[in-house]
C-alpha positions as a Markdown table, in Angstrom:
| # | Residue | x | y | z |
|---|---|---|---|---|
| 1 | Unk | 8.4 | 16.8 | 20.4 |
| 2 | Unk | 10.0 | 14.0 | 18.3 |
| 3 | Unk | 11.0 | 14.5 | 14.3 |
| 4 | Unk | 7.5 | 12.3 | 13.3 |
| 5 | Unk | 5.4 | 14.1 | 15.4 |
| 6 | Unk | 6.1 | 17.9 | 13.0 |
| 7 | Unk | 3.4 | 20.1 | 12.4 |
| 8 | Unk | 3.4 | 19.4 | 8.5 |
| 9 | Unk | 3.3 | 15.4 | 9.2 |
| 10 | Unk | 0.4 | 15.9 | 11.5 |
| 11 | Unk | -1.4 | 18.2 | 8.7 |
| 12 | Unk | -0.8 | 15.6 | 5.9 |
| 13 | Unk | -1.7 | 12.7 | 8.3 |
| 14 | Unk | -5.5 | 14.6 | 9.1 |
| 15 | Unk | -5.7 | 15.4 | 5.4 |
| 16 | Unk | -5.0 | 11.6 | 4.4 |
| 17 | Unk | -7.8 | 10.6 | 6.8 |
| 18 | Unk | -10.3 | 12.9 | 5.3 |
| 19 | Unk | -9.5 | 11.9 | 1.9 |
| 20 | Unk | -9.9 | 8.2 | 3.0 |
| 21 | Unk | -13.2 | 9.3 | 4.7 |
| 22 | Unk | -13.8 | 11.4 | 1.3 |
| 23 | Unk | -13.1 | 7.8 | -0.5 |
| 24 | Unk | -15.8 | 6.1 | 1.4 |
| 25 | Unk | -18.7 | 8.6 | 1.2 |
| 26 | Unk | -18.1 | 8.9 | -2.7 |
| 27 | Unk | -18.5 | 5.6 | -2.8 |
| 28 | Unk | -21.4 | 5.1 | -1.0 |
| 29 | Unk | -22.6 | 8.1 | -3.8 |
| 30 | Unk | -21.9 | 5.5 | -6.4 |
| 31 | Unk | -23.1 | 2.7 | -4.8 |
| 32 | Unk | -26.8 | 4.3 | -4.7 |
| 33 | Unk | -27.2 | 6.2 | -7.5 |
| 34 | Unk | -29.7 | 4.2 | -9.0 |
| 35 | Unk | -31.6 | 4.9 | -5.7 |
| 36 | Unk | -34.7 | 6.9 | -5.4 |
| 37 | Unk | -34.7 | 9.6 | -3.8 |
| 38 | Unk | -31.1 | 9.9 | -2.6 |
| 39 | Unk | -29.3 | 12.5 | -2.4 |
| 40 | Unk | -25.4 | 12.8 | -3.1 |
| 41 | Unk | -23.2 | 13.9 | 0.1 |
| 42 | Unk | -19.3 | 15.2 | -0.2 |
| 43 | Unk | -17.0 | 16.2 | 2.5 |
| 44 | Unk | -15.4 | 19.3 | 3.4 |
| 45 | Unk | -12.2 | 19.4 | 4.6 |
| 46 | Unk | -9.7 | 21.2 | 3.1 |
| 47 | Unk | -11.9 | 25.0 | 2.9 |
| 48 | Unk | -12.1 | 24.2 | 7.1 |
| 49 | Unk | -8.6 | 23.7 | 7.1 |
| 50 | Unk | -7.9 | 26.6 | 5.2 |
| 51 | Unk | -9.9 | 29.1 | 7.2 |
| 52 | Unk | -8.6 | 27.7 | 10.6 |
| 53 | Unk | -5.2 | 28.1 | 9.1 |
| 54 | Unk | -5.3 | 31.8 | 8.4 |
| 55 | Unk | -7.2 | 32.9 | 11.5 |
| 56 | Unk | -4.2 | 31.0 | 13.4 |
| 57 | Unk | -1.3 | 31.7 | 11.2 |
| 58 | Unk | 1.2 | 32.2 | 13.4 |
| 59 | Unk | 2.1 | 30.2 | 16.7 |
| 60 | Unk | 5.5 | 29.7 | 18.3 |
| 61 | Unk | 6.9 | 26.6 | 19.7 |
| 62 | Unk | 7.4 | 26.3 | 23.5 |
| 63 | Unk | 10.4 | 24.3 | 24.8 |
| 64 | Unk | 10.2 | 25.2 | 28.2 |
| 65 | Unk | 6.7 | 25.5 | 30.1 |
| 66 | Unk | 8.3 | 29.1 | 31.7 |
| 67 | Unk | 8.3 | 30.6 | 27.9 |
| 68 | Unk | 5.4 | 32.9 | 27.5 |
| 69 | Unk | 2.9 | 31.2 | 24.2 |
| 70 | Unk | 2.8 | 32.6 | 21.0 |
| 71 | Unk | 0.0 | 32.5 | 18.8 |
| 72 | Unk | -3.6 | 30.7 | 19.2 |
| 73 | Unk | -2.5 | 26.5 | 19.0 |
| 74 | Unk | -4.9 | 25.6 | 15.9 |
| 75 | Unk | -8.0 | 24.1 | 16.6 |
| 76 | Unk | -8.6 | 20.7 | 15.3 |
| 77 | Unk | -10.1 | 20.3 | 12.3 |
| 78 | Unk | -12.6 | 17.6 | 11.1 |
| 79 | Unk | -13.7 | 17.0 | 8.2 |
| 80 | Unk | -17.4 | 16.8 | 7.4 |
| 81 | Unk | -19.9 | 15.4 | 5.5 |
| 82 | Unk | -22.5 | 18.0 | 3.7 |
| 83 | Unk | -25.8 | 16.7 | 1.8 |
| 84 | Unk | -26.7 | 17.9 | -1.4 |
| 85 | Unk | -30.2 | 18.8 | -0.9 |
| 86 | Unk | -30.9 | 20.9 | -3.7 |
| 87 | Unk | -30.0 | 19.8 | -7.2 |
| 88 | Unk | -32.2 | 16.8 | -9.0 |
| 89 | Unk | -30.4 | 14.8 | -11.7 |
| 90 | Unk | -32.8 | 12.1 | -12.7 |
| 91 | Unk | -36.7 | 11.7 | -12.4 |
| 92 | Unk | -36.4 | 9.7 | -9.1 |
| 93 | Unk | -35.0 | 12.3 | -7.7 |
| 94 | Unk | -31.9 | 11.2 | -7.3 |
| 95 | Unk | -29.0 | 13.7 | -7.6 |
| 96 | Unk | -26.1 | 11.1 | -7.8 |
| 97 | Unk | -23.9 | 12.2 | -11.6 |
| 98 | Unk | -21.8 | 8.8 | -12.0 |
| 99 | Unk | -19.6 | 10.8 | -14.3 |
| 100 | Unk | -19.1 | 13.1 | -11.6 |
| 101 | Unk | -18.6 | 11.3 | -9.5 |
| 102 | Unk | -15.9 | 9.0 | -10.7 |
| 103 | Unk | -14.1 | 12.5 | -11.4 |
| 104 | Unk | -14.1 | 13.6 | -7.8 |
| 105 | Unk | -12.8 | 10.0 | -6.8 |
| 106 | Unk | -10.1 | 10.5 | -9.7 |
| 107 | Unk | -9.6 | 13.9 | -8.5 |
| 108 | Unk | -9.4 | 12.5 | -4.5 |
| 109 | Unk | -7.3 | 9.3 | -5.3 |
| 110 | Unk | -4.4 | 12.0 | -7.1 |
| 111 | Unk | -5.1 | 13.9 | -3.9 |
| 112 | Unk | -4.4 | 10.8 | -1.8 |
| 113 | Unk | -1.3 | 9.7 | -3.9 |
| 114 | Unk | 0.7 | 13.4 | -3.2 |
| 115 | Unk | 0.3 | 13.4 | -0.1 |
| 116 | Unk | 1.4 | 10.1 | 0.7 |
| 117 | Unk | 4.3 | 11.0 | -1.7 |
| 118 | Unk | 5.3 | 14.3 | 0.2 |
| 119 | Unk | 5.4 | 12.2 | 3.9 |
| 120 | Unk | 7.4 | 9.6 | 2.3 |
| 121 | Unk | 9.8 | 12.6 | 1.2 |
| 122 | Unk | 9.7 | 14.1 | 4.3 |
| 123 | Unk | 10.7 | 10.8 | 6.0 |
| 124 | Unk | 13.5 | 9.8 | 4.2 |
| 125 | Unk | 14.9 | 13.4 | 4.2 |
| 126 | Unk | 14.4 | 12.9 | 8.2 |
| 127 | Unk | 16.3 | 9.2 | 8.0 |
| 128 | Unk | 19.1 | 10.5 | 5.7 |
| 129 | Unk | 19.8 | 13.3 | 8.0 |
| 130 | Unk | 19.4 | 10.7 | 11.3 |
| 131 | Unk | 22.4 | 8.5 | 9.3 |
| 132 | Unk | 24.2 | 11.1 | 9.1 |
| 133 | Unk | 23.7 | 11.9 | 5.2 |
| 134 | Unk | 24.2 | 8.2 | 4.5 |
């Protein structure tokens, strides 16, 4: 396994994809919320994540395909997109709150930025140790 390719790294890389895919199907919220009929979707990610994480909470490394495995690996975990099908905001029936959601893309975009604050953190602490504390 190389440095880049860490648990942790490969957690904050599937969690910056679904807040990406998050990005887009807010937006697509926004973009119709003056149309009839729709209704809003969001997508769940991090309450999959978090229950595949505790059922598998423990998983040792192997090194040598003779070691005997530890642990269940962690199944993938997707995010996915769940429709709003029972709430009505506006006589069209329509359940699209633009106040809401610019919130929740507020709310996503902070998301986004820590993440993408932690890896670069994580990668410089990987090149200052590669250079030999330099």
């Amino acid at each position: 396994m190389a440095f880049w390719d860490t648990p942790s790294l490969g957690l904050m890389e599937r969690t910056l994809d679904a807040a990406s895919f998050r990005q887009k199907v807010m937006s697509n919220n926004v973009a119709n919320v003056d149309t009839p009929y729709f209704k809003r979707s969001d997508v769940q990610f991090e309450e999959l994540l978090e229950k595949e994480l505790i059922k598998n909470s423990l998983q040792g490394r192997r090194t040598d395909p003779r070691h005997i495995p530890i642990g269940v690996p962690a199944a993938p975990v997707a995010p996915k997109v769940v429709t709003d099908e029972t709430t009505l905001m506006n006589n069209n029936l329509n359940n699209v709150d633009i106040d809401y959601e610019m919130a929740l893309l507020a709310k996503n975009q902070l998301r986004y930025n820590v993440i993408v604050g932690q890896v670069n953190s994580d990668l410089k602490h990987y090149r200052t140790a590669l250079n030999g504390g330099r």
